[in-house]
C-alpha positions as CSV (number, residue, x, y, z in Angstrom):
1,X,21.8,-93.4,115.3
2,X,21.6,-89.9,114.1
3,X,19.0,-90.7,111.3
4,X,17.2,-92.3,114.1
5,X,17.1,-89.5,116.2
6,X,15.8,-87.2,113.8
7,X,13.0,-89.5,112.8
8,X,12.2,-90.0,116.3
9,X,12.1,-85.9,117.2
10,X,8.8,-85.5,115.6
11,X,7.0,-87.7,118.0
12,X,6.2,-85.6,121.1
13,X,4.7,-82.9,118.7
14,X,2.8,-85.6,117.2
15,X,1.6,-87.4,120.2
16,X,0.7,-83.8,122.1
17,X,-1.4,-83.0,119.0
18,X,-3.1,-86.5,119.2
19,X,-4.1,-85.7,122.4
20,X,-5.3,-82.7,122.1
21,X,-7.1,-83.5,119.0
22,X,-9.1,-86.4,120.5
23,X,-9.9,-84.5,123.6
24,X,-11.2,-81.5,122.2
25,X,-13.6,-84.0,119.9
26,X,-14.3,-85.6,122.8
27,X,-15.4,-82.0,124.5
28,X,-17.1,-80.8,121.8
29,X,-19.7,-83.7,121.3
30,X,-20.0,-84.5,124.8
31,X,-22.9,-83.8,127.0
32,X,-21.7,-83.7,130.2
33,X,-20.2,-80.1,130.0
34,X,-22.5,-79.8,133.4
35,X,-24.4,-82.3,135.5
36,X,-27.4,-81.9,138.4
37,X,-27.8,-85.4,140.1
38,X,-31.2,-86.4,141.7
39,X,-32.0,-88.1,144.6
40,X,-34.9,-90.6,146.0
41,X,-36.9,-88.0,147.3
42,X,-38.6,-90.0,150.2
43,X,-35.0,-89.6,151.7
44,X,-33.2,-86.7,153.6
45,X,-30.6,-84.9,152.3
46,X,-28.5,-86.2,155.0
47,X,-28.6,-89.9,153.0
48,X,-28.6,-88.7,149.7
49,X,-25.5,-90.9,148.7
50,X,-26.3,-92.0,145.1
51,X,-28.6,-90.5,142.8
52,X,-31.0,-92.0,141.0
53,X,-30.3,-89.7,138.0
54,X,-28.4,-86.9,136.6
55,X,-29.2,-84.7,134.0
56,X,-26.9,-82.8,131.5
57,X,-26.3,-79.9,129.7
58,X,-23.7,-78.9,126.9
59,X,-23.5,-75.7,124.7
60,X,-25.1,-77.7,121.8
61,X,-27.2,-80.5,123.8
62,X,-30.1,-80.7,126.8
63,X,-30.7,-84.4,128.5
64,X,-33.8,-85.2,130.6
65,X,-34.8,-88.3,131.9
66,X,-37.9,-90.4,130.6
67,X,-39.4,-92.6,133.9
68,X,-40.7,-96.2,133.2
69,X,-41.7,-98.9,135.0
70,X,-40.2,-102.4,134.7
71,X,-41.1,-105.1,136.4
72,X,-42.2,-102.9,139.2
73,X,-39.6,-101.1,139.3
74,X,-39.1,-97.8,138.1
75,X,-36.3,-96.7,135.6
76,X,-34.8,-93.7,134.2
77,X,-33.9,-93.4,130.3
78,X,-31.6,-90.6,129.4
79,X,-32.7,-88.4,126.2
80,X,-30.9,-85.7,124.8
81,X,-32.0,-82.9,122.2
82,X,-29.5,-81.5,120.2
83,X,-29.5,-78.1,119.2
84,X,-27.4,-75.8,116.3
85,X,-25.0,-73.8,117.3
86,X,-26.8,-70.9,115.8
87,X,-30.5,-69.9,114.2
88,X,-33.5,-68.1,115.5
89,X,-35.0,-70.4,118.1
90,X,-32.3,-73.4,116.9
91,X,-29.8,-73.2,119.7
92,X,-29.8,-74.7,123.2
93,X,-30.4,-71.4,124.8
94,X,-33.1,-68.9,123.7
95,X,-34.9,-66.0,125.4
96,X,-38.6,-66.7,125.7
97,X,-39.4,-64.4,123.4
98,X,-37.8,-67.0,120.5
99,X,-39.2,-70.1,122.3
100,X,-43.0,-68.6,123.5
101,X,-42.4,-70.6,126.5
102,X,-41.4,-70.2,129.8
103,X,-41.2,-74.1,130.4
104,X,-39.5,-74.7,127.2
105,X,-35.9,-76.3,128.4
106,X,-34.2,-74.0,126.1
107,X,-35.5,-71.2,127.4
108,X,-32.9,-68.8,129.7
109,X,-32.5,-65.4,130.3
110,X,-30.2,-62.9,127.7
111,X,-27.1,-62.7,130.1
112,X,-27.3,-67.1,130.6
113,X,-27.4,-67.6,126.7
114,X,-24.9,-65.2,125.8
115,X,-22.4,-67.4,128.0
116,X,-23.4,-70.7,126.5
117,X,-23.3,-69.3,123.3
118,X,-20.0,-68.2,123.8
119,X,-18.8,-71.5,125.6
120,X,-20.0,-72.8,122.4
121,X,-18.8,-70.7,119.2
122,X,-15.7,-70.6,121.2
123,X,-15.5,-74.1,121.6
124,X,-15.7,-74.7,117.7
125,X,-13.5,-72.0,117.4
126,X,-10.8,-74.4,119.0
127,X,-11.2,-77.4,117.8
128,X,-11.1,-76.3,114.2
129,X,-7.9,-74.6,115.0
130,X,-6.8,-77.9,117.1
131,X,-7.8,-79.9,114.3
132,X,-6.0,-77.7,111.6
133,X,-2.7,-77.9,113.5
134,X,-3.0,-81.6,113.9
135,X,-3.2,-81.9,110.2
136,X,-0.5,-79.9,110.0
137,X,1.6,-82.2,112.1
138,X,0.9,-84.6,110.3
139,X,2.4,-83.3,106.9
140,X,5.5,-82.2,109.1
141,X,6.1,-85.3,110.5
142,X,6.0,-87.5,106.8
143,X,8.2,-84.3,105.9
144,X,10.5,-84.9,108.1
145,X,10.8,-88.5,107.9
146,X,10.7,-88.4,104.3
147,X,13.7,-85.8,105.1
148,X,15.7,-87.9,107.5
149,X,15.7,-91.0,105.1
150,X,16.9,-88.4,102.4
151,X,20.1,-87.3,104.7
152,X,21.0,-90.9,105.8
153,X,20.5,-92.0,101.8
154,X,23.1,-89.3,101.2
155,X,25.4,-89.8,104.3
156,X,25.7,-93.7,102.8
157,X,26.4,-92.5,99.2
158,X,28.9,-89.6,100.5
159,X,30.9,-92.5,102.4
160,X,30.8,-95.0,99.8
161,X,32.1,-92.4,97.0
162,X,34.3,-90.6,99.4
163,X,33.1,-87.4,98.9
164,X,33.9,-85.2,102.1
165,X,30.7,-85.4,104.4
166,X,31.0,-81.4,104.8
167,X,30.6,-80.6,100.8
168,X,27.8,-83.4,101.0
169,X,26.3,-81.2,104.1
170,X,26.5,-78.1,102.1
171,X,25.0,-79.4,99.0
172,X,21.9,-80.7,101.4
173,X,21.7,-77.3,102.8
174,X,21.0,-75.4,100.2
175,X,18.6,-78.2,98.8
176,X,16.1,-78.2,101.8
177,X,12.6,-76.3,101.1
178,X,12.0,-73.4,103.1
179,X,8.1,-74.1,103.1
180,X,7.9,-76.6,106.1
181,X,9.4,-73.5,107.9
182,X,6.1,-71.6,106.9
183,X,3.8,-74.8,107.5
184,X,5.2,-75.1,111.3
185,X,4.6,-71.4,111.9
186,X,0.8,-71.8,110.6
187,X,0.8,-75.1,112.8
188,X,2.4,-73.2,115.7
189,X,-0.4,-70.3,115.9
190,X,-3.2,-72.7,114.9
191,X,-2.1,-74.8,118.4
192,X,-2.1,-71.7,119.8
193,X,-5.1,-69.8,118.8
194,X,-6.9,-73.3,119.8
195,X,-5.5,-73.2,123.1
196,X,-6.4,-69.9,124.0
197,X,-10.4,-70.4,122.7
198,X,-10.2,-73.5,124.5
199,X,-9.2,-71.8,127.4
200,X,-11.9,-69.0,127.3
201,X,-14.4,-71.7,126.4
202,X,-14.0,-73.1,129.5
203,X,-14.5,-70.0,131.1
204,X,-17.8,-69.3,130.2
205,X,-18.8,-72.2,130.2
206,X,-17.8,-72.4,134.3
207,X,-19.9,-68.8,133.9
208,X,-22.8,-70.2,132.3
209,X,-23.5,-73.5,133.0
210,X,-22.4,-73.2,137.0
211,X,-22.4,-69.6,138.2
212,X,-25.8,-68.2,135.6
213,X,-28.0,-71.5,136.0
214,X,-30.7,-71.3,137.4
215,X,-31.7,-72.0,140.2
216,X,-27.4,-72.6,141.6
217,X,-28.0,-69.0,142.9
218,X,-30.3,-70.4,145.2
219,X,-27.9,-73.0,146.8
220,X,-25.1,-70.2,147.0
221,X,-27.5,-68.8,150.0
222,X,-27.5,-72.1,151.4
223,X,-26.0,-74.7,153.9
224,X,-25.2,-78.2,152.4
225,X,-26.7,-79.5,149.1
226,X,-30.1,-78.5,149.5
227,X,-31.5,-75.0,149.0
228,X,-34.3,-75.3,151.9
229,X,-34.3,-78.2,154.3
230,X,-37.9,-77.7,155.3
231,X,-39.2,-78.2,151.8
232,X,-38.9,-81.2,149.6
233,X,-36.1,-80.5,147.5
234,X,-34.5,-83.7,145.5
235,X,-31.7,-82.3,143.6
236,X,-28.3,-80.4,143.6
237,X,-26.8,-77.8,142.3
238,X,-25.4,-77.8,138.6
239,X,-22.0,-79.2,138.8
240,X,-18.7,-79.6,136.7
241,X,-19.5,-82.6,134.8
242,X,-16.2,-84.4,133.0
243,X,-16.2,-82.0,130.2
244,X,-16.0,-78.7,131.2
245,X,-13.7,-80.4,134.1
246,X,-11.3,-82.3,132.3
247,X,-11.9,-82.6,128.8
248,X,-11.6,-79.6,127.4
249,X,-8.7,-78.8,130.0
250,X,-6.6,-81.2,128.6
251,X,-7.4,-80.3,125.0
252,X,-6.1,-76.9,125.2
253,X,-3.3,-77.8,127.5
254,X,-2.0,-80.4,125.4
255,X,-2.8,-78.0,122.3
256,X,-0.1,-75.6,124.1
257,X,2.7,-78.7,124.6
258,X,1.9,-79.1,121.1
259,X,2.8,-75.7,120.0
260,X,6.0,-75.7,122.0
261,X,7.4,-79.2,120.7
262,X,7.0,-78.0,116.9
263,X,8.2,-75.0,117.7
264,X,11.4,-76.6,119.5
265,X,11.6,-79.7,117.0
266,X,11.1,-78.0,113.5
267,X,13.3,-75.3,111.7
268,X,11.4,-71.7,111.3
269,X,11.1,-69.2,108.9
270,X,14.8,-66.9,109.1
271,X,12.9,-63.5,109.2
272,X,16.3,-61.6,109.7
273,X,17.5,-62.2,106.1
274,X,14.3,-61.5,104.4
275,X,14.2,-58.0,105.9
């Protein structure tokens, strides 16, 4: 049983930095970062209960819609461009004097695209740090089960040569590497560093996509979901899309529970003695 519980300790570190590893992939390929839905616009905003459409925007990605008509009936193809996270005229955000075009669906002003480019660099930031420590917790966990089959191997042979289980202990001690200690404190502040980016990512991206694009400023002076009810208006406001919501929240919160169970389930450095 105790060999089993140590081979079993490793698993919430290893299952918090799975999670956090797949959601901040998730976030950082998605498109829905932020959404605008649109609506029939023969109807009033009063029945505007489905959209026919949303459109999407991410720190590395712009989707618009393509109409057809099929069968008499008239549809709505998503297509997204997909821009470099840096580069003169390259990224999804560029004042018009990079794109020479006001209409251009790049094209913001200096104080919009220095948020999304932060939301962006910010969010790479964090998932290569969430990434690193999840490699990381990978090589601790073999450690340690490599380690746990050692000590029950040498519990067995201690028992069946009746040598005294605390000389067998000491021996052990003095044989165990002190650079998995080392490896969980990199892993610790990589978890940690990719939380707090994540974290800041979010924030402006909430900044950017939500509170800088236009035209949301418009609907901030208005009542419901339209900006003016006397003129034909089809759309909302920029929202939240599952992202910036969820995703990435859950990628640098599980990035911190990550943190905490390596730091509560594997030895560190003893930085007293080496003083």
């Amino acid at each position: 049983m105790p060999g089993l519980s140590r081979f079993l300790a490793p698993l919430p570190a290893f299952i918090f930095a799975s999670i956090a590893f797949s959601f901040a992939i998730v976030t950082i390929t998605s498109h829905d970062w932020t959404r605008q839905k649109w609506y029939d616009p023969s109807l009033d905003a009063k029945l505007w209960a489905t959209p026919i459409y949303s459109i999407y925007r991410s720190p590395f990605q712009i989707c618009n819609v393509a109409a057809g008509t099929n069968a008499n009936t008239t549809t709505y193809t998503l297509k997204c461009d997909v821009y470099d996270a840096f580069g003169f005229d390259k990224t999804s955000c560029e004042t018009v004097f990079a794109t020479q075009n006001y209409s251009a669906a790049n094209t913001g002003d200096e104080r919009l695209c220095q948020q999304i480019h932060y939301a962006g660099n910010l969010s790479i930031t964090s998932t290569t740090f969430i990434c690193l420590g999840f490699v990381l917790t990978v090589i601790m966990a073999i450690v340690a089960s490599v380690t746990s089959s050692s000590s029950a191997e040498d519990g067995n042979e201690s028992v069946k040569d009746g040598t005294p289980a605390t000389r067998t202990a000491h021996h052990r001690h003095h044989h165990v590497p002190a650079w998995p200690a080392f490896i969980n404190v990199v892993l610790i502040t990589a978890f940690a560093i990719g939380a707090t980016t994540g974290l800041l990512s979010q924030f402006y991206g909430i900044l950017g996509f939500i509170q800088s694009q236009p035209d949301n400023g418009a609907f901030a002076a208005a009542k419901g979901n339209v900006i003016d009810p006397t003129q034909q208006n089809n759309h909302g406001p920029w929202v939240q899309g599952l992202a910036l919501k969820y995703w990435i929240t859950c990628a640098w919160v599980f990035s911190a529970f990550a943190a905490g169970a390596a730091g509560a389930t594997w030895r560190l450095p003893s930085w007293e003695k080496r003083i």
